[in-house]
C-alpha positions in Angstrom: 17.7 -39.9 84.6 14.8 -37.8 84.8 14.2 -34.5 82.4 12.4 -32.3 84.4 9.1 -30.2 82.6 11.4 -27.0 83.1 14.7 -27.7 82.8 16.9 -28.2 80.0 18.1 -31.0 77.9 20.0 -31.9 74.6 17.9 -33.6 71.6 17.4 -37.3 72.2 15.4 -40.1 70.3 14.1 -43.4 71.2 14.4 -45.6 68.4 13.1 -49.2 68.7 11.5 -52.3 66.8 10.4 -55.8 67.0 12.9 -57.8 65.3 10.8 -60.8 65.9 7.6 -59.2 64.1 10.2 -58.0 61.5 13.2 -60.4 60.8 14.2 -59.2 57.8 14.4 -55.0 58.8 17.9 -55.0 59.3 19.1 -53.1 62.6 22.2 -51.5 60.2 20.2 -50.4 57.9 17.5 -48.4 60.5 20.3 -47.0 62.2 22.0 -45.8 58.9 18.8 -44.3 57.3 17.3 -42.3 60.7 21.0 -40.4 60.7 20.8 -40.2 56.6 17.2 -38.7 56.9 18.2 -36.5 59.8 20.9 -35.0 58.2 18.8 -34.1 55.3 15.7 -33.1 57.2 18.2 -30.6 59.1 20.2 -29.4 56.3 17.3 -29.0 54.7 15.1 -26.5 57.5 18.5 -25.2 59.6 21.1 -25.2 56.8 23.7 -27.7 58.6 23.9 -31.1 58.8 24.8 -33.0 62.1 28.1 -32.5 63.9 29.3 -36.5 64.4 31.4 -35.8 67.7 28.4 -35.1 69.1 26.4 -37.8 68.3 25.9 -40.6 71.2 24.4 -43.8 70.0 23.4 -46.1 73.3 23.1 -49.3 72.0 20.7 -52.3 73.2 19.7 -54.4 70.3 19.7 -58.3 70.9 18.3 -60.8 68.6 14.3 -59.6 69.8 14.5 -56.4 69.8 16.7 -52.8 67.7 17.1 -50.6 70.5 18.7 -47.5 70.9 18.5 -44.3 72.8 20.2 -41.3 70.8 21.5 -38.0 72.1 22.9 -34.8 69.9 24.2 -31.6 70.8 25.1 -30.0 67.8 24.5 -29.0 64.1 28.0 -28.7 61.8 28.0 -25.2 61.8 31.3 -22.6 62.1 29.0 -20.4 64.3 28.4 -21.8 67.7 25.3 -19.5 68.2 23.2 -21.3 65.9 25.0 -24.9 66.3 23.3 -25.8 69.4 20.5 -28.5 69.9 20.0 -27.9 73.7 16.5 -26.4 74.4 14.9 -25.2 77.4 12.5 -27.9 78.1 12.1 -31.4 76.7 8.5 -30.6 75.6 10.6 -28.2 72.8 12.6 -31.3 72.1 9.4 -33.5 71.3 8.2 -30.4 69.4 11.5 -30.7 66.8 11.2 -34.5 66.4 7.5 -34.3 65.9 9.1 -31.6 63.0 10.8 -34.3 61.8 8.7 -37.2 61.6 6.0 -35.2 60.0 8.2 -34.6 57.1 9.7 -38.2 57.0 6.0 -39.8 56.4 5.9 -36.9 53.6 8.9 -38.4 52.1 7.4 -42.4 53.1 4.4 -41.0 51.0 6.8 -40.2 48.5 8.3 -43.2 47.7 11.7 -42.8 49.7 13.5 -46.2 50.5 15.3 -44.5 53.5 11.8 -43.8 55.4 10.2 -46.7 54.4 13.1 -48.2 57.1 12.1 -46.1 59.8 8.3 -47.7 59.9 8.1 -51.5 61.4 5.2 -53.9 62.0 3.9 -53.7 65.5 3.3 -56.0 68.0 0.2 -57.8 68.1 -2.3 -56.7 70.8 -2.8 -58.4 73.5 -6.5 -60.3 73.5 -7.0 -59.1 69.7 -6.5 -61.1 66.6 -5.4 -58.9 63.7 -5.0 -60.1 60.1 -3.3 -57.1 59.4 -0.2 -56.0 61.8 -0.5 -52.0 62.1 2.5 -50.7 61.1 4.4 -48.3 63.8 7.3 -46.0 63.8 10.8 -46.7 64.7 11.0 -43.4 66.4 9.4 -42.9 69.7 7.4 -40.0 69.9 6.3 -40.5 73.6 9.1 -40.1 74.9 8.8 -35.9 75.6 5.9 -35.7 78.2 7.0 -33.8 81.6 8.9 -35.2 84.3 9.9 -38.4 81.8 12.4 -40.9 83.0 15.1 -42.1 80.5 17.3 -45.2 80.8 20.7 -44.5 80.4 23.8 -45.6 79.4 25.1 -49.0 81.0 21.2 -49.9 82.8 19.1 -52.2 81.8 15.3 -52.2 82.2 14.3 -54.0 85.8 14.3 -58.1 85.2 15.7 -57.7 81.9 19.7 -58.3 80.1 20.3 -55.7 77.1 22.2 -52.9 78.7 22.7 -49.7 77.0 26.2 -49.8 76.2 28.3 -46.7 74.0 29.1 -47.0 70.3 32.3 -44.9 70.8 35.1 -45.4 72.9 36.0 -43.4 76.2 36.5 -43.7 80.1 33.0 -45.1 81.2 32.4 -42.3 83.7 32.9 -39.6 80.6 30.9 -41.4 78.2 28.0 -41.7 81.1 28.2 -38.1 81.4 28.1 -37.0 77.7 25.2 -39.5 77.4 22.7 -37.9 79.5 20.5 -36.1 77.8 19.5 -33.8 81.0 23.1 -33.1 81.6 23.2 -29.5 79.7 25.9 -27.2 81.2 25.0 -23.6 82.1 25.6 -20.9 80.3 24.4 -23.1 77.0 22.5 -21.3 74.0 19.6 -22.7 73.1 18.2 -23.8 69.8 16.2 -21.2 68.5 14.6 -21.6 65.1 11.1 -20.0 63.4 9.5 -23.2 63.3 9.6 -24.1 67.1 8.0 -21.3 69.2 10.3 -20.0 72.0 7.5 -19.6 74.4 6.5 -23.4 73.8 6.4 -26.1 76.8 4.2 -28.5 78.1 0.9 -26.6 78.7 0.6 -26.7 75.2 1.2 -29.9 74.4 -2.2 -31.3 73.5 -3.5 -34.9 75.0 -3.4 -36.4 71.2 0.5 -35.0 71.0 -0.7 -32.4 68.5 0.7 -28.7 69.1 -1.7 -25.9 69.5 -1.9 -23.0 67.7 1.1 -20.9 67.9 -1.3 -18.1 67.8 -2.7 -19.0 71.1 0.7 -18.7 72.8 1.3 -15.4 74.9 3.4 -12.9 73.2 6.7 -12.2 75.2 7.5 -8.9 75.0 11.1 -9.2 76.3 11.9 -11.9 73.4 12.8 -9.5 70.3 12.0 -12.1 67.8 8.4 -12.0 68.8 6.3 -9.1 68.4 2.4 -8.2 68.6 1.1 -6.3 66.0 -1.8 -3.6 66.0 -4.8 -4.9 65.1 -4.8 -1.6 63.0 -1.8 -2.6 60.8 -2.0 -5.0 57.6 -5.7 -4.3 57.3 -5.6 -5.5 53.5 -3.9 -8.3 54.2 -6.2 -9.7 57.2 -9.5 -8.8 54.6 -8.0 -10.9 52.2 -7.0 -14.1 54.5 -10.5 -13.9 56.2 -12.1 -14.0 52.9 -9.8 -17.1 51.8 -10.8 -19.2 54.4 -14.3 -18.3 54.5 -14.4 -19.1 51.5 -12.3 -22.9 52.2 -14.9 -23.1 55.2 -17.7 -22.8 52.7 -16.2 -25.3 49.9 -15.1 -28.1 52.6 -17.8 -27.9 55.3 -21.2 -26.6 53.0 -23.6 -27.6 56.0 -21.8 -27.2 59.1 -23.1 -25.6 62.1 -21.4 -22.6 61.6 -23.7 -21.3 58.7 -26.5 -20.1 60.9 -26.5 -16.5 62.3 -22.5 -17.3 62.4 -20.7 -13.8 63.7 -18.3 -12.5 61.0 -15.1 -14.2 61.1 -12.2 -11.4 62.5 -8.7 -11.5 63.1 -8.6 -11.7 67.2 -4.2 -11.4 67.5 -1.5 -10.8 65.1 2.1 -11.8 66.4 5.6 -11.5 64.2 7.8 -14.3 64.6 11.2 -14.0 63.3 10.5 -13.9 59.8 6.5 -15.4 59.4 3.8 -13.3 60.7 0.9 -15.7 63.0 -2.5 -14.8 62.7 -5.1 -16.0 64.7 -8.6 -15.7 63.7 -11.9 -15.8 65.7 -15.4 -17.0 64.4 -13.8 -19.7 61.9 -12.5 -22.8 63.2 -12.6 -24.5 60.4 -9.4 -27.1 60.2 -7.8 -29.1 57.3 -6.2 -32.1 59.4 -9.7 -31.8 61.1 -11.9 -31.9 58.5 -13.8 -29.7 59.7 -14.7 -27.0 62.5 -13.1 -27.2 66.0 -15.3 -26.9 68.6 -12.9 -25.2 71.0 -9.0 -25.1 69.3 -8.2 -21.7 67.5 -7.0 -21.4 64.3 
């Protein structure tokens, strides 16, 4: 199937691992901590875990290679308004997982058994000797770029033998059609959440897979749950964040550029989103994953 830049499609993940480079990650055990980790991360941000009978595990694991593609359509929630996990676009999609990867290395950091699973050795490079195998995530995170096409269920990749086949039971032509992840019927509500802007898609998606700043995105007036704000308004506030990270600037980037005949740093758009308030700020680039200024990228 293909899932078109701008249409819609159901959360899916790519999960896959050399079981030659790793014989003793057991496939069981991957499969068992991704849903166990899921389920927390989403209980954790949404307040519901996942809803089982919607969750479509498409299996191709052989003795080289764990493989699976994975599509869900719902949280466990009485409320179907805020139980669904289509969104309008897969680059939205990407934009949850990436959610949810960046908090499973937090918990990896942490010491957690179950995310240690979801991180394998690599392959090595072709043409390059490596004493030490990088190690690589189970979960695809390339998988959300425009236009992308996704194997489904009962194909195999061309000159290959490990078909996708269904973990559940069903007529094959119904279990083909609640696998596809670009199969979302009309009429479907979308997952909306503070944490994944509404307005985002694939013009925003960065070349390194990093999300701009939700303060660059254009307001939408028609959307009630965002809002621009008077530049007027908060005044107080704004003083005090534009003092704070001058001040961050100054402690983590002493002799950067930005110290000569630097124009005062100013709050250039104000949006409310739901329940967080998005500032963007003009004349202090300065960025903690970074390191230091951006050259271009707001703030």
């Amino acid at each position: 199937e293909v899932l078109l830049e701008n249409k819609p499609c159901w959360l899916y993940f790519d999960l896959e691992f050399s079981r030659v480079e790793n014989p003793d990650l057991d496939p069981q055990a991957v499969a068992s901590a991704f849903l166990k980790l899921l389920n927390q991360f989403c209980d954790l941000n949404f307040g519901h875990a996942i809803d089982p009978a919607t969750f479509y595990d498409l299996d191709s694991t052989n003795a080289e290679k764990f493989s699976k593609h994975i599509i869900i359509k719902r949280l466990q929630s009485y409320s179907s308004a805020c139980n669904t996990l289509a969104f309008p676009n897969n680059a939205q999609a990407g934009y949850f997982v990436k959610l949810f990867m960046d908090w499973v290395r937090q918990q990896r950091e942490a010491g957690n058994s179950s995310a240690q699973l979801l991180f394998a050795t690599a392959k090595p490079k072709k043409g390059k000797e490596q004493t030490e195998r990088d190690s690589v995530s189970v979960v695809d995170e390339s998988v959300y770029t425009r236009n992308r096409c996704f194997r489904v269920l009962f194909s195999t990749k061309f000159g290959k033998k490990r078909p996708l086949l269904p973990t559940w039971s069903g007529r094959p032509a119904l279990q083909l059609l609640d696998s596809l992840a670009s199969f979302v019927p009309e009429g479907t509500s979308f997952f909306r959440h503070v944490l994944i802007p509404a307005a985002w898609h694939h013009q925003h998606v960065r070349a390194n897979k990093s999300p701009e700043d939700v303060a660059n995105l254009k307001a939408q007036a028609s959307k009630p749950d965002v809002v621009e704000l008077p530049a007027s308004e908060n005044a107080s506030l704004f003083r005090h964040l534009i003092e704070l990270w001058d001040d961050i600037r100054q402690k983590n980037e002493p002799n950067g550029s930005w110290t000569a005949a630097t124009r005062a740093t100013r709050v250039q758009r104000s949006l409310l989103m739901g329940d967080f308030m998005v500032v963007a700020l003009a004349n202090n680039r300065f960025c903690f994953k970074k390191g230091a200024s951006h050259k271009s990228n707001g703030v």
